[in-house]
MIZASE-731745 format. One line per 4 residues: number of its first residue (from 1); their letters; for each residue z, y, x of C-alpha. Coordinates in nm, 4 decimals. Layout:
N
NUM = A = Z Y X | ...
//
This chain:
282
1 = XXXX = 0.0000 0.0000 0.0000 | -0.1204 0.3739 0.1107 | 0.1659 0.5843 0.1885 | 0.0792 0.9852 0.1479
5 = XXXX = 0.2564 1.2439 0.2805 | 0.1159 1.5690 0.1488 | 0.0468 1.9019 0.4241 | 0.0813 2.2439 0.3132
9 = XXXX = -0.1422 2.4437 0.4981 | -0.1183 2.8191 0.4953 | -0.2239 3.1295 0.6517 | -0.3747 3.4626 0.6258
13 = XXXX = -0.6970 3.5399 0.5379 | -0.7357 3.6486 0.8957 | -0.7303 3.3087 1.0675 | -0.9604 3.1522 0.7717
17 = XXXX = -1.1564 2.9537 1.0883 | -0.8406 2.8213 1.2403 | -0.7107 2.7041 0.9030 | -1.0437 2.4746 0.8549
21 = XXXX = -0.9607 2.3687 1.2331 | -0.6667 2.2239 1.1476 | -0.7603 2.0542 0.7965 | -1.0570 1.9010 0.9774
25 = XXXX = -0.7930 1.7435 1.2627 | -0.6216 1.5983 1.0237 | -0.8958 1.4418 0.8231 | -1.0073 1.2946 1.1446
29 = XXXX = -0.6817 1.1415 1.2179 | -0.6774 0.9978 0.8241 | -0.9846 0.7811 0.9435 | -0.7092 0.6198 1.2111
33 = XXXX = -0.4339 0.5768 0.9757 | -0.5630 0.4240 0.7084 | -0.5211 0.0395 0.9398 | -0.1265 0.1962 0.9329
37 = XXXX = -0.1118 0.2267 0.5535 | -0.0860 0.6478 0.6159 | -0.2649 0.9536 0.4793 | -0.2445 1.2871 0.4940
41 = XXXX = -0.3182 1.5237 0.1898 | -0.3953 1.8550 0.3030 | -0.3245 2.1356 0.0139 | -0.4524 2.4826 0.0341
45 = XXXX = -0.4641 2.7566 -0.1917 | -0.8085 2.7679 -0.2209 | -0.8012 2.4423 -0.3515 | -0.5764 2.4736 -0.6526
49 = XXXX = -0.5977 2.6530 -0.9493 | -0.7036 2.9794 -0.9973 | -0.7036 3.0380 -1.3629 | -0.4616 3.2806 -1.5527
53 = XXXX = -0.1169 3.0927 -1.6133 | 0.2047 3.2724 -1.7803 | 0.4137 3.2569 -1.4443 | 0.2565 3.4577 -1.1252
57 = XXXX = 0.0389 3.2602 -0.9428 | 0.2813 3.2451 -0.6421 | 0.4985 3.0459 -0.8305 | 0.2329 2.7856 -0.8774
61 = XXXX = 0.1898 2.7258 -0.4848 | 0.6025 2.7536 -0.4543 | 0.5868 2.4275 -0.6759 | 0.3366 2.2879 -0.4418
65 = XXXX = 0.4806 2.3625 -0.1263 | 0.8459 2.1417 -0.2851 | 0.6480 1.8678 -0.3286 | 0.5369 1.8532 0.0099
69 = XXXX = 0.6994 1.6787 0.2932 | 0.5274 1.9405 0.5694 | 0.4057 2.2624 0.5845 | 0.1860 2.4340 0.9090
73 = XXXX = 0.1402 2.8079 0.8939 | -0.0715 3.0138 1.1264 | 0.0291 3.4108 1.1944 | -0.1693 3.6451 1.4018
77 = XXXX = -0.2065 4.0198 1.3443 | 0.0053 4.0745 1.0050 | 0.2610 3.8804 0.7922 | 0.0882 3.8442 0.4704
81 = XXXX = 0.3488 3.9274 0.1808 | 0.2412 3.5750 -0.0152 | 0.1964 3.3293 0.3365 | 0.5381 3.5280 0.4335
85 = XXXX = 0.7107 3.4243 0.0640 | 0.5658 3.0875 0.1323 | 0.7464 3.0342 0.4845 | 1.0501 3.1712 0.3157
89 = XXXX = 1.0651 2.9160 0.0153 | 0.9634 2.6182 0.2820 | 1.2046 2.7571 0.5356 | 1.5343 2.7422 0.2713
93 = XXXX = 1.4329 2.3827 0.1295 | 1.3547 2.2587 0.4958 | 1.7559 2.4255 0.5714 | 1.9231 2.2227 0.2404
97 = XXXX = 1.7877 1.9365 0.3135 | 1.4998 1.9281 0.0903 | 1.0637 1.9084 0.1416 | 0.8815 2.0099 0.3118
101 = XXXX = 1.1131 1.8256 0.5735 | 0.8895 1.9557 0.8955 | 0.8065 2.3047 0.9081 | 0.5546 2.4007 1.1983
105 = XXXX = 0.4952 2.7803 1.2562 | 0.1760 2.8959 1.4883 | 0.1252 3.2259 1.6588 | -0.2071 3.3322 1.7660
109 = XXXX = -0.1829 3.5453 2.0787 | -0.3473 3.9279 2.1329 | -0.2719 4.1826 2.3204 | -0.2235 4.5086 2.1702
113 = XXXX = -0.2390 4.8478 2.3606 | 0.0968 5.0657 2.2918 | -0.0645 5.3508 2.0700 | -0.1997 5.0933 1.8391
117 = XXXX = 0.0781 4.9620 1.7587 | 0.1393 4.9385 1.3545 | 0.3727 4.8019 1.1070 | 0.2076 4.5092 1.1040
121 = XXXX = 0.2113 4.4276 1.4516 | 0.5655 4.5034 1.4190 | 0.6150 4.2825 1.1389 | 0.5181 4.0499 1.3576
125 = XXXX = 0.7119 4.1108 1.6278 | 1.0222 4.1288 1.3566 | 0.9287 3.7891 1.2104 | 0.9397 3.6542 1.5635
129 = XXXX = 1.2742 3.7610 1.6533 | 1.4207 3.6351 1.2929 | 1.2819 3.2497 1.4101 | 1.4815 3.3055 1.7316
133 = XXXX = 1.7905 3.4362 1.5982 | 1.7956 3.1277 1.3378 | 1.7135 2.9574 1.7197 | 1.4211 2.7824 1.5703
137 = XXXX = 1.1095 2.7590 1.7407 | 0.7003 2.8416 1.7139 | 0.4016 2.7731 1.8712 | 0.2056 3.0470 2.0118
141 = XXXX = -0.1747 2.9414 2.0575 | -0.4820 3.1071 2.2592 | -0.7691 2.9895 2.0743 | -0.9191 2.7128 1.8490
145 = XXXX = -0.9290 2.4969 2.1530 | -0.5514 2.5200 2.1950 | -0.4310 2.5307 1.8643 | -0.5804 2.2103 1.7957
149 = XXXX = -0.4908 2.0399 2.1210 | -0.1284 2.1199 1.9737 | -0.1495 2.0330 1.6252 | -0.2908 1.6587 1.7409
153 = XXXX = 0.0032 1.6475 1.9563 | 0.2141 1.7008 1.6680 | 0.0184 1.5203 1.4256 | 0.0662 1.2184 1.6605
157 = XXXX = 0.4420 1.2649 1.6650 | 0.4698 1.3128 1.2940 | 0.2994 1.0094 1.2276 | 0.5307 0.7894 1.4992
161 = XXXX = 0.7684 0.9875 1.2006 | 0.6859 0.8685 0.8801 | 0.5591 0.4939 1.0465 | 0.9110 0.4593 1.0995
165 = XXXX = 0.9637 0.5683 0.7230 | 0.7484 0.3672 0.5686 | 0.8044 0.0317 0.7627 | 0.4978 0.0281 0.9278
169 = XXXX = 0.5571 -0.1484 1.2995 | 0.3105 0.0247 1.5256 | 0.2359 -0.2017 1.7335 | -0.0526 -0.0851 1.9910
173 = XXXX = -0.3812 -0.2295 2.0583 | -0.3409 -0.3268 2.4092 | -0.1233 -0.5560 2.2756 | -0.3040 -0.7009 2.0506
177 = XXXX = -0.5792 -0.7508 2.2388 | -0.3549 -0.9546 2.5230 | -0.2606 -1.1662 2.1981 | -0.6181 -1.2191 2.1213
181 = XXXX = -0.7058 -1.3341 2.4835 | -0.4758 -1.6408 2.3928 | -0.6221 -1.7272 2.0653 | -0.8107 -2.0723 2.0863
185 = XXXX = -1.1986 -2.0651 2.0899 | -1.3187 -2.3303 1.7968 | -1.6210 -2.4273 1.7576 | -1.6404 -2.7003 1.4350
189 = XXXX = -1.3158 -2.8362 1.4975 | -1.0167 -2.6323 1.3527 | -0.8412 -2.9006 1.1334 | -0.5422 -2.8483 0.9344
193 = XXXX = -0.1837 -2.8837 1.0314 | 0.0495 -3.0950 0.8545 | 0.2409 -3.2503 1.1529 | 0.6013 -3.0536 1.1818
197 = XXXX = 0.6168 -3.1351 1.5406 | 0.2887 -2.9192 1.5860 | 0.3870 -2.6650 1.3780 | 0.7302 -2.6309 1.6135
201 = XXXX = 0.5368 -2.6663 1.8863 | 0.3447 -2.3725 1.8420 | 0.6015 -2.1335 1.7228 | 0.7800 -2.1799 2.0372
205 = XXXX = 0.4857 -2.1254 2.2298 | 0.4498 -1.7891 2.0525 | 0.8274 -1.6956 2.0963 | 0.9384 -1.7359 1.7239
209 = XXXX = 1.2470 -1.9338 1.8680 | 1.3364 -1.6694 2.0949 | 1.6252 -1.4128 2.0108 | 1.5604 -1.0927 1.8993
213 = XXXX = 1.8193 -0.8035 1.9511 | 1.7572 -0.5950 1.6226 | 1.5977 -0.8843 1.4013 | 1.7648 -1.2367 1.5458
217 = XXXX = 1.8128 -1.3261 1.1975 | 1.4169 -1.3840 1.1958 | 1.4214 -1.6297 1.4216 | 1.2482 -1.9401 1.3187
221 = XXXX = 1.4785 -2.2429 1.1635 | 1.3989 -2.5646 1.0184 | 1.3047 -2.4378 0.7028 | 1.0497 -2.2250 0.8379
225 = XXXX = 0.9102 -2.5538 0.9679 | 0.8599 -2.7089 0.7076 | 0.7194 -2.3715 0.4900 | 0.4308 -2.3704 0.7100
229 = XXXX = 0.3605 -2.7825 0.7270 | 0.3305 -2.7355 0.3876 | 0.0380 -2.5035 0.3777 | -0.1589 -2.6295 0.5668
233 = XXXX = -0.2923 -2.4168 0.7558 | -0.5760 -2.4545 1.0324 | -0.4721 -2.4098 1.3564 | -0.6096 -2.0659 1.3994
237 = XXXX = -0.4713 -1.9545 1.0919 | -0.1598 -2.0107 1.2056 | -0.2147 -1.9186 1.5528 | -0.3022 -1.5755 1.4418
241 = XXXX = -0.0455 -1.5307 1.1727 | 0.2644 -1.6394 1.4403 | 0.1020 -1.4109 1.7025 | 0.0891 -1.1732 1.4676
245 = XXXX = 0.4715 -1.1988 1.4018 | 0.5695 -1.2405 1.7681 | 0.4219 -0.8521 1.8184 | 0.5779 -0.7178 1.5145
249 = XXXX = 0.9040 -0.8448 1.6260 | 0.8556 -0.7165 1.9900 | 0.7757 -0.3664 1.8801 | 1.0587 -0.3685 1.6047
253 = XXXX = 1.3277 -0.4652 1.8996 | 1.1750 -0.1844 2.1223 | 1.1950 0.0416 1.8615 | 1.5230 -0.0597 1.6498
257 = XXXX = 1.3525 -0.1038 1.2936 | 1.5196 -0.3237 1.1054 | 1.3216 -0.5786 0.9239 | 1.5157 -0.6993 0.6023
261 = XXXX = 1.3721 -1.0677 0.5211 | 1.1091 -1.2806 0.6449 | 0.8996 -1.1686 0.3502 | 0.8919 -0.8055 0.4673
265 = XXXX = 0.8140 -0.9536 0.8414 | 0.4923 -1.1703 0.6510 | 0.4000 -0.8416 0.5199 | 0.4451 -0.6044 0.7967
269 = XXXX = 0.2010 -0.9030 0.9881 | -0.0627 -0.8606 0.7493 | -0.2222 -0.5739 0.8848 | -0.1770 -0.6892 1.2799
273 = XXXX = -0.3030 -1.0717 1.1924 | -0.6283 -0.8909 1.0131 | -0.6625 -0.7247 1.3963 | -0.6192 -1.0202 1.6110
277 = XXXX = -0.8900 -1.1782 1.3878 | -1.0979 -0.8457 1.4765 | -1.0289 -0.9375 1.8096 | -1.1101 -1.2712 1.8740
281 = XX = -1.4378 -1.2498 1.6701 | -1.5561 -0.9919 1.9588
//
């Protein structure tokens, strides 16, 4: 099952061209999480609404932004009074507790020459000082080149984030592909396995009998045995689906996820046995 965690993505109408920059990033990086059971909705107010409504249309986006578990805005030259009112609204729910639960702020760099100095530029110097006071931080960027070098680099940490939420064990492809490597290469023969002694035989060669420091109470018993005799599986199918388990359980002890039951291990497998097979077709 998809998980979706929704963006809120704001700015003036000033840095219109770094906005799309950053919704395209992240639409990119969708195409890679969809094997991790992630997505990213991206909502921007140009793609809501715009009809009349009783309350002011501010209010409509404020609803928005709570049901949100990020927001990213971008400042350069001016605080807009409505991206401004939307940083404030994100800022006190991120504060109690409350979505959007990671709040990124981005300022665009210039250099201004004393005598042009205006109230906006010392809005934005005020706004600045507020985040360090509260001893937050922001970003400041150069260009589009730099602004999205950052946002990947937070997009990737956000989404080591919400793996860990979700239950998804990320377990990398390196690894995988060493896993693969070991697989055996049929030809017609691949007969079923019915023969307990085989199917032990094999989960110890995988590591299933080993102990686990977060998740020991996974380790393979005699009823597990006899749950797979049962099936009768072929011997690659059961090659792949203990390999399978063997990585989830090595990345879930180097990370310290907890993995309730051996059903929730069988699913957490699914999407790394679906790889290995990937893998070994190659």
């Amino acid at each position: 099952m998809i998980s979706k965690k929704k963006i809120f993505l704001a700015s003036g109408s000033d840095l219109a061209n770094e906005r799309d920059a950053v919704e395209l990033i992240i639409q990119r990086k969708n195409n890679e999480l969809i094997e991790k059971e992630l997505f990213f909705e991206i909502v921007r107010w140009e793609q809501m609404r715009q009809d009349f409504d009783v309350n002011r249309a501010q209010e409509h986006y404020s609803t928005e932004i709570e049901k949100c578990d990020v927001m990213l805005v971008l400042f350069f030259k001016r605080v807009g009074k409505y991206t401004k009112e939307e940083f404030d609204i994100a800022y006190k729910r991120f504060r109690d507790g409350k979505n959007p639960r990671h709040l990124y702020v981005y300022f665009k760099k210039y250099y201004v020459p004393a005598d042009e100095i205006d109230d906006d530029i010392l809005a934005i110097a005020k706004f600045k000082n507020e985040i360090i006071r509260d001893e937050q931080m922001f970003i400041r960027f150069e260009d589009l080149a730099d602004l999205q070098l950052s946002v990947t680099q937070q997009i990737d940490l956000l989404v080591k984030e919400f793996e860990k939420e979700i239950g998804v064990i990320p377990v990398e492809i390196k690894d995988i592909k060493r896993e693969a490597k070991n697989l055996p290469r049929l030809e017609k023969a691949n007969p079923q396995i019915v023969e307990k002694k085989i199917v032990e035989g094999l989960a110890r060669s995988c590591g299933l009998f080993d102990t686990w420091k977060i998740n020991n109470h996974l380790r393979f018993q005699e009823g597990d045995i006899a749950y797979f005799a049962e099936r009768k599986f072929t011997l690659l199918e059961l090659e792949i689906q203990f390999r399978a388990r063997k990585l989830v359980l090595e990345k879930a002890d180097e990370l310290g996820i907890h993995i309730d039951e051996p059903g929730d291990l069988s699913q957490k497998s699914k999407r790394i046995e679906a790889l290995l097979r990937d893998e070994w077709q190659k």
